[in-house]
C-alpha positions as CSV (number, residue, x, y, z in Angstrom):
1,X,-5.7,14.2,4.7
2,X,-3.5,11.1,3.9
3,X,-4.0,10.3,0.3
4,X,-3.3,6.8,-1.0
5,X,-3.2,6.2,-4.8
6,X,-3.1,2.9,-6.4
7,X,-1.7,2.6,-9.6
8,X,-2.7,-0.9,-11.8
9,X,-0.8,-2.6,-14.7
10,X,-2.4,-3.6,-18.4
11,X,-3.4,-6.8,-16.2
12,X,-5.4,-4.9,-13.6
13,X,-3.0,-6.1,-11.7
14,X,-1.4,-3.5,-8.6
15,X,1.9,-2.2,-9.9
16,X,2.2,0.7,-7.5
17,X,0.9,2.0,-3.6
18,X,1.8,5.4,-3.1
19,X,0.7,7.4,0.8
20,X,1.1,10.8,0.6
21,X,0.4,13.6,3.7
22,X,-0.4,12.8,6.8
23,X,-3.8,12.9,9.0
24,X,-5.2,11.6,12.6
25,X,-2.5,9.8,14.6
26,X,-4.5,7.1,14.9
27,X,-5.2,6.5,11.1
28,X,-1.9,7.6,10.1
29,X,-0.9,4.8,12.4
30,X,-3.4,2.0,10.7
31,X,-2.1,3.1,7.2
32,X,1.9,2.8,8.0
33,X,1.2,-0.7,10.2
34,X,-0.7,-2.2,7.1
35,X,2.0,-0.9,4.6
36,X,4.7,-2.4,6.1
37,X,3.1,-5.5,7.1
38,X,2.4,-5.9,3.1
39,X,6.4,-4.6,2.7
40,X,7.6,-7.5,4.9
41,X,4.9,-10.1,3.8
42,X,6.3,-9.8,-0.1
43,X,9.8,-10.1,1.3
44,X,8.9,-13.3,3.2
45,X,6.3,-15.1,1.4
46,X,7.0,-14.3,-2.2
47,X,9.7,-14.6,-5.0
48,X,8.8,-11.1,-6.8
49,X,10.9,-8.1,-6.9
50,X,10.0,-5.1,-5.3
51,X,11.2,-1.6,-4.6
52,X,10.2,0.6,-1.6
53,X,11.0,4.1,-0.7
54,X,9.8,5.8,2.6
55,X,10.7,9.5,3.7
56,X,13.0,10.3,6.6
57,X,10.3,12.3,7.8
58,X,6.8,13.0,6.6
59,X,6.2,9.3,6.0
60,X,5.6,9.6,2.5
61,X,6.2,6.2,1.2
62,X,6.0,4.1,-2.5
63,X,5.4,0.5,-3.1
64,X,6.2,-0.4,-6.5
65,X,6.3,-4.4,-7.6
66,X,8.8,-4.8,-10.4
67,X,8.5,-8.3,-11.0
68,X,5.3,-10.3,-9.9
69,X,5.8,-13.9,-8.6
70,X,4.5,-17.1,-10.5
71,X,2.0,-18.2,-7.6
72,X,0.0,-14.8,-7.4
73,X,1.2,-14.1,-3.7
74,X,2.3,-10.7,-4.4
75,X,-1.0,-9.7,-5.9
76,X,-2.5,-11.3,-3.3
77,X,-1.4,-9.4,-1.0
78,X,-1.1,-6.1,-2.5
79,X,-5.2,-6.5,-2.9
80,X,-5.5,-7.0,0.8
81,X,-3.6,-4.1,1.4
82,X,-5.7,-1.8,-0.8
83,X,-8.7,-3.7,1.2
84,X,-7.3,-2.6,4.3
85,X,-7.0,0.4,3.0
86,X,-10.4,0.8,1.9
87,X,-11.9,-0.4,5.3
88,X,-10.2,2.4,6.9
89,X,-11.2,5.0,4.3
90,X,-15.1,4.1,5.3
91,X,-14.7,4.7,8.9
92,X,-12.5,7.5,9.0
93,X,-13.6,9.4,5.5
94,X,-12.6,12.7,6.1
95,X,-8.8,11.5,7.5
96,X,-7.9,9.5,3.8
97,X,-8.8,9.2,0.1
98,X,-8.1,5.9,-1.7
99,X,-7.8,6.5,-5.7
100,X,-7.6,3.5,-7.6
């Protein structure tokens, strides 16, 4: 089961997206696409810092914002991302777990 925690600032802002194990092809597919789309969506459409660390193999991977942007991008998309997330999570419930 691919486990996905969310991890949220003072702010209730999204500090941290963490995917752990692996599952289904299919959804294991849906939850690397949408991770990397938010990855490369940060980089191109926002000013804040960010780290992110993916396994060689496994693809076990952390998103961690380190410094937020002024126009709320960043959060923005991080939000849509745990969206995605949760859309997945309510077709495919026995494939991933979403904690927030």
């Amino acid at each position: 089961m691919i486990e996905i925690r969310i991890k949220r600032d003072t702010q209730n802002k999204i500090s941290s997206v963490s995917v752990k194990n692996h599952g289904d092809p299919v959804v294991c597919s849906a939850v690397s696409i949408l991770l990397l789309n938010a990855v490369n969506s940060i980089e191109s459409l926002t000013s804040a810092l960010f780290s992110f660390d993916c396994a060689e193999s496994g693809g076990d991977a952390v998103l961690d914002i380190v410094e937020y942007d002024n126009e709320g991008k960043a959060q923005l998309l991080m939000e849509s991302l745990v969206l995605g997330y949760r859309s997945i999570e309510e077709s495919y419930s026995n494939e991933i777990v979403v904690i927030d």
